[in-house]
N, C-alpha and C positions, 0 to 999 in steps of 0.2 A: 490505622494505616499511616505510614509515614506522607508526609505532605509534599515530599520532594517526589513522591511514589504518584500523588493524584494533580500534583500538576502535570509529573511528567507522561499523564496514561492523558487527559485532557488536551496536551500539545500534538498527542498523536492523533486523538479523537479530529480536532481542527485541521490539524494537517491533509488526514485522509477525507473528511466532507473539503479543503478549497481542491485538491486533486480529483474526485468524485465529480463536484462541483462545474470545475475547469472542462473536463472533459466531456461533461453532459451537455454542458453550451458551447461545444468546438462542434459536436455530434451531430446535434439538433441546428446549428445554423449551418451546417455543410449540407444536411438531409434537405433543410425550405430552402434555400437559394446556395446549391451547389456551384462550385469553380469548376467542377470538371466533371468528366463522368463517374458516375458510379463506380465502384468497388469491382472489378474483373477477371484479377489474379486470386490466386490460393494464397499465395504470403498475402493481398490487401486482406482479404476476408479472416485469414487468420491473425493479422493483426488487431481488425477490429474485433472480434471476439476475446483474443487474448486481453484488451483493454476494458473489457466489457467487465471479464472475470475478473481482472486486478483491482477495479472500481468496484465492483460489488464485492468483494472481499473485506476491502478498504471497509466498507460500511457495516458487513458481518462479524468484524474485528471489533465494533463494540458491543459483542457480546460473547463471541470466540476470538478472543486476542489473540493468541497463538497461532490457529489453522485457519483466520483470517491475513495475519501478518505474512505469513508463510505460503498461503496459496498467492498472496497479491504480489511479494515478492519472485515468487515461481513463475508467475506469470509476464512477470516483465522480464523477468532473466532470459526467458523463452523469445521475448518479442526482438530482445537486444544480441542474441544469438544467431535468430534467423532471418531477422530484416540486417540487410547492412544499410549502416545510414553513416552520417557522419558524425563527428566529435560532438559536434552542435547533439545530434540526435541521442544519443550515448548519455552527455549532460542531463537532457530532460528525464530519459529512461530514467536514471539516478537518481536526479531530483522527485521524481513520481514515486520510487521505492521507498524512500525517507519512511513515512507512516507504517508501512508494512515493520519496517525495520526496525522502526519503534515500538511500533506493539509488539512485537516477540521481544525485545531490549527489555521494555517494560515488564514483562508478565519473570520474565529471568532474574528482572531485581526484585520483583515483591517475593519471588518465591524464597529466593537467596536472603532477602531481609529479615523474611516468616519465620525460615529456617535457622537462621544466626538468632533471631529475638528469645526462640524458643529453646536453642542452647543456651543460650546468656541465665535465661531463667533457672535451666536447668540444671547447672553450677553454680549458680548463688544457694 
C-alpha cells in the first residue's frame, strides 16, 4: 500500500480517537460536577445521543472505514441541522466531521489507487 495511503488512514485514526477523546471528558466532567441541570429537552437528549453515535462511529471506522466515516458524519450533519447554535457551534460540528470525512476520503483513495495500480499492470 502506498505510504501517503497509511499515513493518511493513521491522521484519520488520531483525529477521530482526540474527538472521541474530547468528548468523553466534556461528557463525564458535565455527568460529576454538572453547571447546570440535566438534559430536559428532546433536541438536549438527541443531541447527546447523536454525539454518542458520531463518537462511536469514529472509533468503528477503524475497522469499517466507510460506514464508520459516513454514520459519524450523518450524524453530525443531523446534530448541525436540528440544533441551531451559532457560527462558533457550526465551526466545532465541522471541525468534529474532519475524521469521519477522512475515513470515507481515505478508503475512496486506496480503492481508486488499487484500481489504477492494477490497470497500470494490466497494460504493461
Amino acid at each position: 500500500m502506498n505510504k501517503i495511503l497509511v499515513v493518511f488512514r493513521w491522521i484519520a485514526r488520531f483525529s477521530g480517537l482526540v474527538v472521541a477523546g474530547a468528548f468523553t471528558i466534556l461528557f463525564f466532567g458535565e455527568v460529576l460536577t454538572p453547571h447546570s441541570g440535566g438534559p430536559s429537552t428532546f433536541l438536549e437528549w438527541a443531541g447527546i445521543i447523536l454525539m454518542f453515535l458520531a463518537c462511536t462511529a469514529m472509533l468503528a471506522a477503524w475497522r469499517w472505514e466507510f460506514a464508520g466515516g459516513l454514520v459519524s458524519v450523518t450524524a453530525l450533519g443531523i446534530i448541525a441541522l436540528v440544533i441551531r447554535g451559532n457560527h462558533t457551534f457550526h465551526r466545532v460540528i465541522l471541525t468534529m466531521a474532519v475524521p469521519g470525512i477522512l475515513y470515507m476520503l481515505h478508503l475512496l483513495a486506496r480503492n481508486k489507487y488499487q484500481h489504477g495500480s492494477a490497470a497500470g499492470h494490466a497494460a504493461a
